[in-house]
Structure formats: C-alpha cells, structure tokens
ZAMARGU-4260 file (C-alpha; in steps of 0.2 Angstrom, whole numbers, plus 5000, padded with zeros to 4 digits):
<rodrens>
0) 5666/5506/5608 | 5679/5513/5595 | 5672/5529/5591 | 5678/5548/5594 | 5676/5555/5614
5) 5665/5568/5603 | 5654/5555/5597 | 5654/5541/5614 | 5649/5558/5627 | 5638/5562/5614
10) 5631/5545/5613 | 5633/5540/5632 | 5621/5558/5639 | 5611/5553/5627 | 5607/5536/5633
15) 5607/5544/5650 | 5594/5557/5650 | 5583/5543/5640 | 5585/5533/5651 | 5581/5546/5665
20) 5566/5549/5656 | 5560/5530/5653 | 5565/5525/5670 | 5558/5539/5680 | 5542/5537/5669
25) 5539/5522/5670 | 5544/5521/5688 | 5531/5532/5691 | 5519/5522/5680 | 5524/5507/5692
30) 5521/5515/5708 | 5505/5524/5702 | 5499/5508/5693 | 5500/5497/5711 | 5489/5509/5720
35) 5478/5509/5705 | 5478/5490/5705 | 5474/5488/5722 | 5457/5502/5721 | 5452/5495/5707
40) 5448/5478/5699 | 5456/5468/5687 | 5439/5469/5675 | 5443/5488/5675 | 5459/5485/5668
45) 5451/5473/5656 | 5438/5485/5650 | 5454/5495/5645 | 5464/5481/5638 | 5447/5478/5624
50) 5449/5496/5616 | 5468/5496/5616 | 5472/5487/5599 | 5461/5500/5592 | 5468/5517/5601
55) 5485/5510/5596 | 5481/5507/5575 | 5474/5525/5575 | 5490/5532/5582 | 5501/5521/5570
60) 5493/5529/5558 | 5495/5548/5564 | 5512/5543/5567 | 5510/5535/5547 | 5529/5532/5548
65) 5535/5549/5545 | 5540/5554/5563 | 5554/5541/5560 | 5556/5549/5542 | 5560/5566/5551
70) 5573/5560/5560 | 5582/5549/5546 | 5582/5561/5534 | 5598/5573/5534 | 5596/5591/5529
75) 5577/5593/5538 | 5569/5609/5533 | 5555/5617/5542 | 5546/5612/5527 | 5545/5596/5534
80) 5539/5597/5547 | 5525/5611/5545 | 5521/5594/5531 | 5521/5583/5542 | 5509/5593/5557
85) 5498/5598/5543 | 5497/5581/5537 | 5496/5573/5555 | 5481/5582/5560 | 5471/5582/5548
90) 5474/5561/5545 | 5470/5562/5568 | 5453/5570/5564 | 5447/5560/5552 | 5454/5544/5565
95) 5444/5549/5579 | 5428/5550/5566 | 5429/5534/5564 | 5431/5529/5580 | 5418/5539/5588
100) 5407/5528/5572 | 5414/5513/5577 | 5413/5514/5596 | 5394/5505/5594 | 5402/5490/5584
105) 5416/5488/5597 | 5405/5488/5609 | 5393/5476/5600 | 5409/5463/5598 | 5412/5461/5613
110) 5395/5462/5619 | 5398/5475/5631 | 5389/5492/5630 | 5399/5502/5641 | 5414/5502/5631
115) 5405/5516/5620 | 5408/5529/5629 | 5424/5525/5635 | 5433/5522/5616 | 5424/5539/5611
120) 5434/5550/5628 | 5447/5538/5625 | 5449/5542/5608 | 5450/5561/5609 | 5470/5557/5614
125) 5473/5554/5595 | 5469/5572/5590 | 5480/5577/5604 | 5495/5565/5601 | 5497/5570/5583
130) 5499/5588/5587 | 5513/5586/5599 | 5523/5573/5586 | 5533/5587/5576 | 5539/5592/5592
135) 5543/5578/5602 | 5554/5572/5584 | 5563/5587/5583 | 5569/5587/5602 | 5575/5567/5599
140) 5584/5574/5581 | 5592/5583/5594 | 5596/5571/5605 | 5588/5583/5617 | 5582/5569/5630
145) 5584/5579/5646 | 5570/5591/5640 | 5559/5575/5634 | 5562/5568/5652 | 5555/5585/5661
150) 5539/5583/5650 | 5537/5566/5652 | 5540/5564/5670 | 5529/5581/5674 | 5513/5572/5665
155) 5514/5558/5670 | 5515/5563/5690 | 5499/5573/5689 | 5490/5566/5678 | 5494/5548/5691
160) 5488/5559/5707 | 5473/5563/5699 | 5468/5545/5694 | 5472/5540/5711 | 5459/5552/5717
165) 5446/5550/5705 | 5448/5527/5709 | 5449/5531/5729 | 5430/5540/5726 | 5423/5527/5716
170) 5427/5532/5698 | 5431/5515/5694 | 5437/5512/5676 | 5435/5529/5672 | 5452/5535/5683
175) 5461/5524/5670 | 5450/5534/5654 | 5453/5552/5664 | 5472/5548/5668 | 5476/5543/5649
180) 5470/5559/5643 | 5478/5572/5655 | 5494/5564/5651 | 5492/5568/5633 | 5486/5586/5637
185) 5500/5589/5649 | 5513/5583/5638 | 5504/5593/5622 | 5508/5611/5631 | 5523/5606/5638
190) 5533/5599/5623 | 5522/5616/5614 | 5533/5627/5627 | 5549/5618/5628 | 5551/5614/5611
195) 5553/5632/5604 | 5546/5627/5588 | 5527/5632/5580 | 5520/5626/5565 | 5514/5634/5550
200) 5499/5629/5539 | 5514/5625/5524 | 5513/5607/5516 | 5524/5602/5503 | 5517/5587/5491
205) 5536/5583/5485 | 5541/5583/5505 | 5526/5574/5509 | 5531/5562/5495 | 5550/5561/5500
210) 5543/5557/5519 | 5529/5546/5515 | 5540/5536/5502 | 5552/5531/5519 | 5537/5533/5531
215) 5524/5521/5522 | 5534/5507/5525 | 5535/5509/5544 | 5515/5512/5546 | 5512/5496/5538
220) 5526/5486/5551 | 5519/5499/5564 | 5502/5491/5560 | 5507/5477/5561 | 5517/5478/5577
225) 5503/5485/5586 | 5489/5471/5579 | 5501/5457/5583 | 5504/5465/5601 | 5486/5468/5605
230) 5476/5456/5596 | 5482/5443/5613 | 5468/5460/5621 | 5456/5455/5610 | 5453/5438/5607
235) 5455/5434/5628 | 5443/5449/5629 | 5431/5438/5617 | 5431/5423/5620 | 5437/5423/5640
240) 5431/5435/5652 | 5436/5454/5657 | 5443/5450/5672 | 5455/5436/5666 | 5460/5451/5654
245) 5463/5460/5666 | 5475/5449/5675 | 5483/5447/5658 | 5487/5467/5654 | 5493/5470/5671
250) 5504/5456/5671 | 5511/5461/5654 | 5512/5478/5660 | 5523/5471/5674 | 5534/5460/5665
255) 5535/5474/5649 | 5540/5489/5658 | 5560/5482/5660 | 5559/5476/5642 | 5551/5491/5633
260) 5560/5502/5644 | 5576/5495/5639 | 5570/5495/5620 | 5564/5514/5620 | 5580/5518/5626
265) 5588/5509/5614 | 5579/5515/5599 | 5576/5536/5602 | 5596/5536/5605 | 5601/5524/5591
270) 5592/5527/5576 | 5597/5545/5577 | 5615/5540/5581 | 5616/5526/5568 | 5606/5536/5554
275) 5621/5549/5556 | 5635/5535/5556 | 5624/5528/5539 | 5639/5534/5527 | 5653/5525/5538
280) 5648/5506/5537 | 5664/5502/5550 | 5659/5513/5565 | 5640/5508/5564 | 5645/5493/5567
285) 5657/5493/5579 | 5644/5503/5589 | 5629/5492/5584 | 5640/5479/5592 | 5645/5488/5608
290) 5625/5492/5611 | 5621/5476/5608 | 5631/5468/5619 | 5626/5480/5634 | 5608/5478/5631
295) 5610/5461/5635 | 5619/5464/5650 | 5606/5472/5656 | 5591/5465/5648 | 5593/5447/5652
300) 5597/5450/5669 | 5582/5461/5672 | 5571/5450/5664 | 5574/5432/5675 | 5574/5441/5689
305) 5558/5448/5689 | 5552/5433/5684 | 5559/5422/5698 | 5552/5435/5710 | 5534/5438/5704
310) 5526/5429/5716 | 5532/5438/5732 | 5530/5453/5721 | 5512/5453/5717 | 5507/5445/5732
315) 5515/5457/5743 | 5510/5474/5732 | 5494/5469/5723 | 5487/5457/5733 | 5477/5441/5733
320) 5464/5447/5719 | 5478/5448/5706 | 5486/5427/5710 | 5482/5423/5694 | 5493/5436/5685
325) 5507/5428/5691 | 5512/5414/5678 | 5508/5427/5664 | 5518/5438/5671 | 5532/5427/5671
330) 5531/5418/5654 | 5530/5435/5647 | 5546/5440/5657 | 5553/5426/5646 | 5544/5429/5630
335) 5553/5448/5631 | 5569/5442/5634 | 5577/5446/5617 | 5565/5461/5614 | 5581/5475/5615
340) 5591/5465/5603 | 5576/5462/5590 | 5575/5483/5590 | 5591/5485/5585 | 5593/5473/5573
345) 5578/5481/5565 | 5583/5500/5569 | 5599/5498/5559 | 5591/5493/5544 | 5578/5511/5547
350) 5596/5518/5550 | 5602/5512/5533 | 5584/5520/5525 | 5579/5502/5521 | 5562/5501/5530
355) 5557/5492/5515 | 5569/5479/5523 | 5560/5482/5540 | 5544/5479/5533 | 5547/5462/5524
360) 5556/5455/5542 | 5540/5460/5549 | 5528/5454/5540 | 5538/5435/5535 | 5533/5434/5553
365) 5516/5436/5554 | 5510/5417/5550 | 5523/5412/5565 | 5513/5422/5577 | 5495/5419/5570
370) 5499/5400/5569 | 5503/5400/5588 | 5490/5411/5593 | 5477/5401/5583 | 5484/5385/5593
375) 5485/5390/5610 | 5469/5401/5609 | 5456/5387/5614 | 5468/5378/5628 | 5471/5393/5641
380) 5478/5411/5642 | 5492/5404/5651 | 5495/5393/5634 | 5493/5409/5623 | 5507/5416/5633
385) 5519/5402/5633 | 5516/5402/5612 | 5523/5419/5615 | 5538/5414/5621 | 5540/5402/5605
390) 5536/5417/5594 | 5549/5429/5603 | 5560/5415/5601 | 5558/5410/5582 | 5558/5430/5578
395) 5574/5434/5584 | 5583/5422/5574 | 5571/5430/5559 | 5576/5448/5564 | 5596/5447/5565
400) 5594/5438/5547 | 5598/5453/5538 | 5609/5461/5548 | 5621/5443/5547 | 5617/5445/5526
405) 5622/5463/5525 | 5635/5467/5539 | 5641/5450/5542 | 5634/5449/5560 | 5619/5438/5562
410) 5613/5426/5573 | 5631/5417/5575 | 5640/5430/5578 | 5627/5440/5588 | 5625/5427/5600
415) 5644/5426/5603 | 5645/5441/5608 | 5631/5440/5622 | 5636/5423/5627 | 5643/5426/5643
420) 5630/5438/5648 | 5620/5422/5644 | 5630/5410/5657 | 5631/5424/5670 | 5612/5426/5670
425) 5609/5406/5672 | 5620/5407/5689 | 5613/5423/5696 | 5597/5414/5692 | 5603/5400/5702
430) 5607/5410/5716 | 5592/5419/5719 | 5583/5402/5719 | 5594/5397/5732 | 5594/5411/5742
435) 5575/5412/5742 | 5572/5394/5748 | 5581/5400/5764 | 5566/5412/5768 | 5548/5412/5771
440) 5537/5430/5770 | 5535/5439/5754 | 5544/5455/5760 | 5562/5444/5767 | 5560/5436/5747
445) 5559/5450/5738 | 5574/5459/5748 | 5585/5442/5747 | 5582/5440/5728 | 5584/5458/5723
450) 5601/5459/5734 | 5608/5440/5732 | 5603/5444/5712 | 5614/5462/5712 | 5628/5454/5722
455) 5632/5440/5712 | 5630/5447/5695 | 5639/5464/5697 | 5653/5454/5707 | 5655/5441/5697
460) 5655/5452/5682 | 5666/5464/5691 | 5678/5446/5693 | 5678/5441/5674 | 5682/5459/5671
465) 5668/5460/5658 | 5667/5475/5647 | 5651/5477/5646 | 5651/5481/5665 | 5665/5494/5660
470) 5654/5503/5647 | 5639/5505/5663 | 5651/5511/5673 | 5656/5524/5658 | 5637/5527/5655
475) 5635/5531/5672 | 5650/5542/5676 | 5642/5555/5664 | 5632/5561/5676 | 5631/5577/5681
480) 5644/5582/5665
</rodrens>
C-alpha cells in the first residue's frame, strides 16, 4: 500500500486484533458448535433457523443504521452517543413487544407450537444488544480491536461450556436458546467495564436527525440484507421439514464462518479507515485497492478449500446424521466466494457518506434474488443453494458498478487485480484433488488436502513473488508491536 508508516501500522494492528477477535471467536464457535452438533439433532438446529429472520430484523432496526452513523461521522460528541443509547433502547423495548405478541403467529406459521416460548427467551437478547451498541461503536471508532477481542472471546467460551452442559443433560434445543443469551449478557458488562464510557438520559432531536438522515438508509439495506439472508430459513422451514433445516443452517454455518470472518474483518477496520481517508480520493483508493486484492488472496483460497474437503470433514467430526449437509455446505462455500469483495465495494460508498448509494445497489438486487428463490424453491434445497451461487454471482458484478462509475475501478479493473489469485486458486484446487485420490480414511484426507492446499499455494505464491503474499507477511510481522 502507498500510504504513511503512521497510517499502514495503524491500519495493519488493526486488521490484526480483528482478526484476533473474529478468528478466535469464531474458532471457538466452531469447536463448540461440533460438540453441539454431535449432542444434538439437526431438528434442534432447525427450530432455531425458523425464528432467526425474525431476531435478526429486530436488531437491524435497534441498530436503525446509526451505529455506522457514529462511526462515519467526524467530530462525535458525547451527544451522540447518549442519542443514540436513548434512542436505541427505547426502539429495543418496543421490538421485544412485538415479538413477545407475535411469537403465537410465528409459531402458527410454521405449525409448530413450541417455538413460542423459544422466540420470547430468545427475544429478550434485543433489549440486551442495544444497550451495549454505544459501546462497542466507540471502541471500533477507536480502532480499539484488542479490547473488542477480550470481550468477544471471554463470552463466547463460557457461554459455549455451559451449552455444552446443559445439550450433554438433555436440554435439547434450549442449550442453543440459553447459549445465545449468556453471550449477550457477558458481552453487555464486559464492553460496560472496558469501554469506560456511561450514558446519560441526553437526546438530541437535531443529533438524532443528523444520525438518522445517514443511518435510515442503512436499516432499510440492513433490512433488507437480513430478509434476503434468512428468508432461505423460512420458506425451507415451511414448506420442507425442520430437520432438512437443520442440515441447511449448519452447513451454512460451516461454509460462512471463513467468509463472514473474512468480511467482519474487513468492514470494522475499513469503514473507519476509509471514512477518515473520505477527504483524499488518491489514498482511498490506493488502499481500497491494496485490501482488495489481499482479501482475495485469502478468501478464494479458503473458500475452495473447504469446499473440496467437506466430506471428510463432516463425516469425520459431525458424523453420519449430518451427510446430507454436505452439498449445501459446498455450493454455499462457492456462493460466498466473492462475499469480501462485495463488502468493500459497498463500505467505500458508507465511507464516502453515500449510503443513499448503498441502498439503491441493494435493493436493484432484490428481483435477482427473489426470481431465483421463487424458482428453485419447489425443485429441492440443494437447488435453492446452487441459485445462490448465480445470485452471489450476478451481485458482484452489480456491487462494483458504482465504484468503476465513481473511482474508475469496477468490475474490469477489479478483476485484474485478483486475477492471479484467481489462477493460483484453480491449481491448488487441482492439487488437493489429486492429492486426495491417493488416500482412503477421512482423517489421512482432511490432513493431505489441508497440507498439499498450504504447500502449494504459499510456495507457489512465494515463487511468483506475489505481493499480496508480501502484505500477510507485513500483517503478520505486527505482532507482538
């Protein structure tokens, strides 16, 4: 990257501690999430994967946008953000209302009666999300990722040994309810702690209005975003059966985890780095560019891989009961491929304070996706998730649109750049496959491909003296600085 030492070290730590944080978390997820898989059943999972499109609308609109508001907007004042917990809060009540009221009709939807109670425990994590938000936006203003990381990692391992517990005795689908809201209870007092900042009962209508005017945009693509991700949840949940939901989520929640991973990195560091760069078109570029370019190098790599080694992988560590996750979990692998370069396509226009921009990519497409779904729906749940991979497809070429009109770097270009990482990923893929064949158990396959996939991409890499590899080694050298 061309910028100042200042501004790289700045940039590359970080990178680093997110990525700390994202890893470790979702590292931890992982591990936790195999034992669960194996106590539990995959219609457990699936009774889970009905309610989530509705947990996930109310928290876009606590959110409403104005998190991301905070942290574009220069000169913050603590006016802000007592306006924005004040407005959070109240908005989080009034969402768990209506869900507690709804929970019957849910229920009634999908014909199963024991979701009730589940949505209205489940729900209570809305109330407890949007009082921690003020917080966790100030410490990412801060590009304070270390202390994000010792929150993040510290919920997530205790709340994971007690849903462990709780499925070993028989709790069932409620280790997954209980787990989900000691993490948000954790993470409420610790980021409350850490984050050496208390509200005050102060709200501002023309702070609000400054916020919200940036903000309203971003709940209606955040809306958006979340029915388009979870709607898949409900209409298998409807018109197929909770178990073959369940095989669905946990395959997505295998093949998402590098991908959103990679993506939540990407955006926590960038739009903070980018929104300060807004004023010097050159540099925002030039680093635009550079991350670009290395999430590819490590996105598209990631992504085949698991895909190649999901059988092995799922057999050896979930077991026979979850065979049928295996396709989804690889077309979905695939349908994520491009996922870190669609964020920051999208995060420079937030960057840019044009989230009116970010709303209208979003929404040109929502026929894209509803077309597909509407298509595939009656033909299989494999067939959903293969449209997927169309969809992701179509909407990268939509999302780097404006970003070729305004900065002169769209699809063309962009694809230039991560060419090579492109070839390199094709031939590593070859590898693997060949190195596999020579193999029989699950165990020796997952080893070979993991190590015959490292070998030949770093090496190769390292042989074409390509500089993305150059800027991970960079990244990683900041350790311990």
């Amino acid at each position: 990257m061309t910028d100042k030492p200042s501004l790289k070290e700045k940039t590359y730590k970080g990178i680093l501690w997110n990525a700390v944080e994202k890893f470790s978390v979702k590292g931890i997820k992982f591990i936790i999430g195999i034992i669960l898989a194996r106590l539990l059943i995959p219609e457990d999972f699936g009774l889970i994967g009905m309610i989530a499109v509705f947990i996930a609308i109310s928290q876009t609109f606590i959110d409403s946008g104005m998190m991301s508001g905070l942290i574009q907007k220069q000169g913050r004042s603590n006016k802000d953000f007592s306006t924005v917990f004040v407005f959070n809060f109240g908005l989080s009540v009034l969402a768990y209302i209506l869900l507690y009221v709804s929970a019957k009709y849910i229920a009634l939807f999908y014909n199963t009666p024991v979701l009730i109670p589940i949505i209205k425990v489940v729900g209570i994590n809305i109330i407890i999300n949007a009082l921690a938000i003020v917080q966790r936006a100030r410490l990412i203003i801060n590009m304070d990722f270390r202390t994000l990381a010792k929150v993040t990692i510290s919920s997530e391992i205790i709340s994971g040994f007690i849903a462990i517990y709780l499925a070993y005795n028989g709790y069932g689908v409620w280790s997954l309810v209980i787990k989900q809201i000691i993490v948000s209870i954790i993470t409420l007092l610790l980021l409350w702690y850490l984050s050496r900042w208390k509200p005050s009962l102060l709200f501002s209508k023309q702070s609000f209005k400054n916020l919200f005017g940036f903000g309203s945009k971003l709940l209606i693509a955040g809306i958006y975003a979340q029915v388009m991700h979870q709607i898949y949840n409900v209409f298998i949940g409807k018109y197929y059966s909770a178990g073959q939901l369940g095989n669905y989520t946990q395959g997505k929640q295998l093949a998402v985890l590098p991908a959103e991973t990679i993506s939540g990195i990407i955006y926590q560091v960038t739009f903070p780095l980018l929104s300060g760069l807004q004023n010097d078109t050159t540099k925002m570029i030039s680093v635009f560019r550079s991350l670009l370019k290395m999430s590819a190098f490590v996105m598209f790599p990631c992504m085949t891989g698991i895909a190649i080694l999901a059988e092995p992988f799922i057999t050896l560590f979930l077991g026979q009961k979850w065979l049928m996750a295996i396709p989804l979990m690889q077309w979905m692998c695939f349908a994520r491929i491009f996922y870190a370069q669609s964020v920051l396509n999208l995060n420079i226009l937030n960057a840019i304070g044009r989230s009116d921009l970010f709303l209208k990519v979003d929404l040109s497409k929502a026929p894209i996706g509803i077309i597909i779904l509407l298509f595939t729906l009656p033909i299989s749940v494999e067939a959903m998730v293969i449209g997927q991979v169309i969809s992701s497809t179509i909407n990268f070429y939509i999302n780097t649109y404006l970003p070729g009109k305004l900065f002169g770097h769209g699809v063309l270009s962009q694809l230039k750049d991560i060419w090579p990482t492109m070839a390199l990923t094709v031939v590593m893929s070859i590898i693997i496959l060949l190195s596999i064949s020579l193999v029989e158990t699950n165990i020796l396959r997952l080893i070979v491909g993991v190590v015959a996939g490292l070998i030949s991409y770093i090496g190769i890499s390292h042989l074409l003296k390509l500089e993305e590899l150059k800027e991970v080694k960079k990244l990683l050298r900041t350790i311990g600085k």
